[in-house]
C-alpha positions, 0 to 999 in steps of 0.5 A, a space after each residue: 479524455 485526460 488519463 487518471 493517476 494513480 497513487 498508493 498509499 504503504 507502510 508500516 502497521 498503525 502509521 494512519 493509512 485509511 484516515 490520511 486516504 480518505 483526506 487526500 482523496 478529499 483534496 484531490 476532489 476539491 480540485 475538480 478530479 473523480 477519485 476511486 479509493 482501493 485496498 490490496 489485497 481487495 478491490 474487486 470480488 477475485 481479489 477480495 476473495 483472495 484477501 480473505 484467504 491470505 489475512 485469515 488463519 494462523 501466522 504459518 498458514 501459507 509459506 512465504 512463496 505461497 503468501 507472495 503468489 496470491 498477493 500477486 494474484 490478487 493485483 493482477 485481478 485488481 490492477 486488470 478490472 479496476 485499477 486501469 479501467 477507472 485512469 483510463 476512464 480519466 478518474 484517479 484511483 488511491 490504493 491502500 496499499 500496492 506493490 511497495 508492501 508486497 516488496 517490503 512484507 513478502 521480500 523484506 520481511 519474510 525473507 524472498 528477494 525483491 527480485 522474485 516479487 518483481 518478477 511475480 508483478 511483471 507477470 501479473 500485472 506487466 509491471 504497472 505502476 503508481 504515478 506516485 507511492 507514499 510511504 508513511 513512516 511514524 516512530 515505531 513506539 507510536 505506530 503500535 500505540 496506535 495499532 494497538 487502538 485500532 486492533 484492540 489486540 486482536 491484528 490479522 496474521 500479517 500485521 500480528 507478526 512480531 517487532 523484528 518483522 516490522 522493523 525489517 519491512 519499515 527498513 525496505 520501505 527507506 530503502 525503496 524510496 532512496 532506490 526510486 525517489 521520483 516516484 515513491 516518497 517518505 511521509 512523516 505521518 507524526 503531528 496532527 493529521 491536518 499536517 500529515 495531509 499537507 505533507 502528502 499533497 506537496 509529494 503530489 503536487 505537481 502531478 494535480 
């Protein structure tokens, strides 16, 4: 039996994530492939029992050591129990989400080193990568339009954070992607989303 892939999907806050998963799971399965899509922190009942601890509550309920701990918690459940079951069982799996944004929101954003997050991950998760990260980028003045659209004012304590916040896990992200151009790739998430889509299936092209 052929081995999955596995691919995650980052960035920021309103940069259309669930809308452009759901359309490159589509294309993948218009080539013949079984895909699973998944959400951190979620996908299986640890994890999600998890998220609820860590997206729920006022902004100061964890510390940033805390808040990266049970999302490193919360993969390690989630990579063990769904993630490498479903590629090893030959189906591709899209996250919403993965270890890009604990690095840029728990190290970029709220200040922990992003050799503290590995460290976390490697314990974890023993390091397990996507085959391909795709971080989408959108103008930041966009970006909350849309937020604020989908949220209705009302965000979770992650994504409720202010601009500055943002703005420094938007610069880890670039700088991700620079560090690790193989794997992880900047998408323009601006135009339309039948755009957007294309954009995101030329970055993986070559692994369908």
């Amino acid at each position: 039996m052929t081995k999955g892939r596995f691919l995650s999907v980052e960035g920021g806050e309103g940069v259309g994530k669930s809308t452009q998963i759901i359309a490159l799971a589509q294309a993948i399965r218009a080539h013949g492939h079984d895909v699973i899509i998944t959400r951190e922190p979620g996908g299986t009942e640890g994890a999600e029992a998890i998220r609820s601890l860590l997206l729920g509550g006022s902004d100061n309920r964890w510390q940033p050591r805390a808040e990266a701990l049970l999302f490193a918690a919360a993969r390690s459940d989630h990579v063990e129990h769904l993630i490498k079951p479903a590629i090893d069982g030959g189906k591709w799996v899209i996250s919403d989400r993965f270890l890009e944004s604990s690095r840029a929101y728990q190290g970029g954003g709220s200040g922990l080193s992003d050799a503290n997050i590995l460290d976390l991950h490697a314990i974890g998760s023993g390091g397990f990568l996507p085959d391909r990260t795709l971080i989408l980028e959108l103008d930041e003045v966009e970006a909350s339009r849309r937020a604020e659209l989908r949220d209705g004012g009302v965000a979770d304590r992650i994504g409720g954070r202010d601009s500055d916040f943002h703005a420094m896990v938007h610069s880890a992200f670039r700088r991700f992607a620079a560090e690790d151009p193989a794997r992880i790739k900047m998408i323009d998430a601006g135009g339309e989303p039948q755009a957007v889509t294309k954009r995101l299936i030329a970055a993986i092209s070559d692994l369908l």
